[in-house]
C-alpha positions in Angstrom: 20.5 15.1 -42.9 19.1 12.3 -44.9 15.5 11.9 -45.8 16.0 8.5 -44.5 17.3 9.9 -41.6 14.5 12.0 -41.2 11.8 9.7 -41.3 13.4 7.3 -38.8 13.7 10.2 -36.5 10.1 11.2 -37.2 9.1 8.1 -36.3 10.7 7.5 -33.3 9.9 10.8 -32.0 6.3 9.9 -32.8 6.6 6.8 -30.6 7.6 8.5 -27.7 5.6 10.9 -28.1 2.5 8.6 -27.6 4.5 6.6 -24.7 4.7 9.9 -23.3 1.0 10.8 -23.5 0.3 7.5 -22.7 2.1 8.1 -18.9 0.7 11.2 -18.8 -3.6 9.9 -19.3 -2.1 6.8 -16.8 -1.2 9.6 -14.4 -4.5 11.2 -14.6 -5.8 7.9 -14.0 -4.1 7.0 -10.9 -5.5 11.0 -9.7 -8.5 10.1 -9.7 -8.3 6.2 -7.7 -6.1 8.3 -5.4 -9.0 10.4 -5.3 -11.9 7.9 -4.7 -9.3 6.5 -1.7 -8.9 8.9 0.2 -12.6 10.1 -0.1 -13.3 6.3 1.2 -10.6 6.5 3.7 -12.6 9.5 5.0 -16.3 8.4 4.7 -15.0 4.9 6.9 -12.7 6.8 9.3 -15.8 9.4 10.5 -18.0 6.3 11.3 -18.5 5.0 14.7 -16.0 2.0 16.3 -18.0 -1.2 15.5 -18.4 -4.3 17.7 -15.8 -6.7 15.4 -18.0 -9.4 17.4 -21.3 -8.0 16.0 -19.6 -7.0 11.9 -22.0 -8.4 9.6 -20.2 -6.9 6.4 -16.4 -5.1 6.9 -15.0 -2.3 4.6 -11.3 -1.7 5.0 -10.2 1.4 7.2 -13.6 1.1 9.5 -12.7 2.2 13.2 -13.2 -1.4 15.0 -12.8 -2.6 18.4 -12.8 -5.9 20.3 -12.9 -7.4 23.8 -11.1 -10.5 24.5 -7.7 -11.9 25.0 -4.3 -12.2 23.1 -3.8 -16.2 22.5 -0.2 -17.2 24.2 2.5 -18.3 21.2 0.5 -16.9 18.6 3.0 -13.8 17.8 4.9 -13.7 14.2 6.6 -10.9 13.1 6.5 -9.1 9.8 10.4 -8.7 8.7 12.4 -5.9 7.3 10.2 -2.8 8.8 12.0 0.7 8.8 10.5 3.0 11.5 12.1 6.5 12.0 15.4 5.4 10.2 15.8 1.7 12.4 15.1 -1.7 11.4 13.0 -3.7 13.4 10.0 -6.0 12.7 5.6 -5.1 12.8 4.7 -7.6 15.9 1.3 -9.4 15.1 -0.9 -11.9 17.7 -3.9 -13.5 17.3 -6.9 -12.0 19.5 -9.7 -13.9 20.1 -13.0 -12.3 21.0 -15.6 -12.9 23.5 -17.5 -14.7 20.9 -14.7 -16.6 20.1 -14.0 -15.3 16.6 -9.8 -15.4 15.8 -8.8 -11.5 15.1 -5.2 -11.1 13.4 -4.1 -7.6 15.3 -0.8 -5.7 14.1 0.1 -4.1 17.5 3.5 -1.9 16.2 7.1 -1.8 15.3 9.8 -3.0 17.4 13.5 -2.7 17.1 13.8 -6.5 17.8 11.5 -9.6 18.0 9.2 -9.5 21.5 7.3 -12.7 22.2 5.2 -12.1 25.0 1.7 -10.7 25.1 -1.0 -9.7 27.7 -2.6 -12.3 28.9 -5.6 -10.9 30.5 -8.8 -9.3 29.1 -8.5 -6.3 27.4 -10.3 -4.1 25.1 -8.5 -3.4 21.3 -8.9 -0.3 19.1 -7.9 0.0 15.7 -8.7 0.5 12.1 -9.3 -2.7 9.6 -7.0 -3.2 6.9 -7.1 -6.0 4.4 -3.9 -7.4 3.1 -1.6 -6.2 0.1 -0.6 -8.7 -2.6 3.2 -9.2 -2.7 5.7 -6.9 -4.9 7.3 -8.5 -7.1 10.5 -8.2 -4.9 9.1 -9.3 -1.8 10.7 -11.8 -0.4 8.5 -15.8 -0.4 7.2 -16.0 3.7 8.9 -19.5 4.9 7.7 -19.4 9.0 8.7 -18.3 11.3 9.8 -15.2 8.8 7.3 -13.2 7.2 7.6 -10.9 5.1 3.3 -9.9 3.7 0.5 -10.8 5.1 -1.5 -13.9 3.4 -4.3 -15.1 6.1 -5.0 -17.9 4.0 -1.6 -19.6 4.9 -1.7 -17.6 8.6 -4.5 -19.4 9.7 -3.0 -23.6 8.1 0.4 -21.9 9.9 -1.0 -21.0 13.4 -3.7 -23.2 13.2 -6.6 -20.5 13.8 -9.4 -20.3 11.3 -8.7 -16.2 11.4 -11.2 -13.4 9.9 -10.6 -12.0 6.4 -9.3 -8.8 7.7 -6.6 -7.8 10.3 -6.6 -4.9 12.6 -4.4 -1.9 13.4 -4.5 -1.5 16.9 -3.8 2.1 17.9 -2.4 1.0 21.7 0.3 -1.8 21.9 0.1 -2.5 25.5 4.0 -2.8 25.4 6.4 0.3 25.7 8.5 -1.4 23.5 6.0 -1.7 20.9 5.9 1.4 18.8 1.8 1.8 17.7 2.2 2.2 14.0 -0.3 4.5 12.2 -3.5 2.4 10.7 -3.0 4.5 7.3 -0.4 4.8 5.1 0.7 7.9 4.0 -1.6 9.2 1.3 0.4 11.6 -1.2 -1.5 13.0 -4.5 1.3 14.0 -6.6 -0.1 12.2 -9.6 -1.4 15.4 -11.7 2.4 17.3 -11.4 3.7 13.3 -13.1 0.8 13.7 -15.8 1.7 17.4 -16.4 5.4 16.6 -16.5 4.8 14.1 -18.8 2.3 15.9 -21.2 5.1 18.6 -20.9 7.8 16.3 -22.3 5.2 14.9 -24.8 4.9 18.7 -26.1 8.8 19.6 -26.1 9.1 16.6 -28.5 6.5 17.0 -30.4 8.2 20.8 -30.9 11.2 19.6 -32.0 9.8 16.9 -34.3 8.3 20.0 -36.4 11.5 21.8 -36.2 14.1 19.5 -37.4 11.3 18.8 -40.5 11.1 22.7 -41.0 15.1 22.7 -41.4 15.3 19.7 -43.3 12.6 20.9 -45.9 13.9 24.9 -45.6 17.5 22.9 -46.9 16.2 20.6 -49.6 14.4 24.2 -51.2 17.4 26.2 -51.4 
């Protein structure tokens, strides 16, 4: 082994030593958001269901209900949605409530597109979520397929001027909608990634100061 050898694998190990560290501090970081979520998630879900009619002020994941009606060939349907292992699509329609505000609902999954929806008076519960940006690999919405939720472009498409929010309803009011759960999953695994991480940081950092023991133990003999 080369000294020139050995400094360019010194300084590579160094690099990925830090990039390791580096994933490991951004794992601690994502800990703690994950954290302060669910500890929101929590605070919002204990409250009391809220009058969407009388909402001065929203917070995403408040328990919200609504009286009103479903508006007739208002339904689009969120594309590519995996339930228990099947494809099918989220069904949306537009509620509007007694004080004539325009409520964008996600009523469930279905195994294929539905387009009717109650036409009479009925009361919705759910929990108010605010839309995700796109991924990067998301496909571009083109109606009357969409694939994220952008109310913006929702309410020029459907011609509704619709509130900034949308809500999960927990009842369907179709047997062949599936209610989907208002939350997401929640996992915290973020402090085993930082330890594995800081772990891998530490094995090389090992085996940086033994190949420079052997290499210097060789050159004194």
């Amino acid at each position: 082994m080369s000294l020139k050898y050995l400094s360019s694998f010194s300084i590579f190990t160094f690099f990925m030593i830090l990039v390791l560290l580096g994933l490991g501090t951004w794992q601690l970081q994502r800990k703690a958001e994950k954290e302060a979520l669910l500890h929101t998630i929590h605070q919002q879900k204990s409250k009391p269901l809220q009058n969407v009619d009388s909402l001065k002020t929203f917070d995403p994941f408040t328990p919200l209900y609504a009286d009103g009606h479903f508006l007739p060939k208002k339904t689009i349907y969120l594309q590519s949605k995996v339930h228990h292992g099947k494809n099918g699509v989220y069904v949306f329609d537009i509620f509007q409530t007694q004080k004539g505000l325009f409520l964008l609902v996600q009523r469930g999954w279905s195994k294929k597109e539905i387009t009717p929806s109650p036409s009479e008076g009925i009361r919705l519960e759910g929990i108010i979520r605010t839309p995700s940006p796109p991924t990067y690999f998301q496909p571009a919405n083109a109606a009357p397929f969409y694939f994220w939720i952008d109310l913006q472009a929702l309410s020029h498409d459907l011609n509704v001027p619709l509130l900034p929010f949308y809500l999960v309803a927990t009842h369907s009011y179709d047997a062949k909608i599936l209610p989907t759960p208002p939350l997401p999953p929640l996992s915290n695994h973020h402090l085993q990634y930082a330890v594995t991480w800081y772990f891998l940081a530490f094995t090389l950092l090992i085996m940086l100061f033994w190949n420079r023991k052997l290499f210097f133990k060789k050159e004194n003999k």
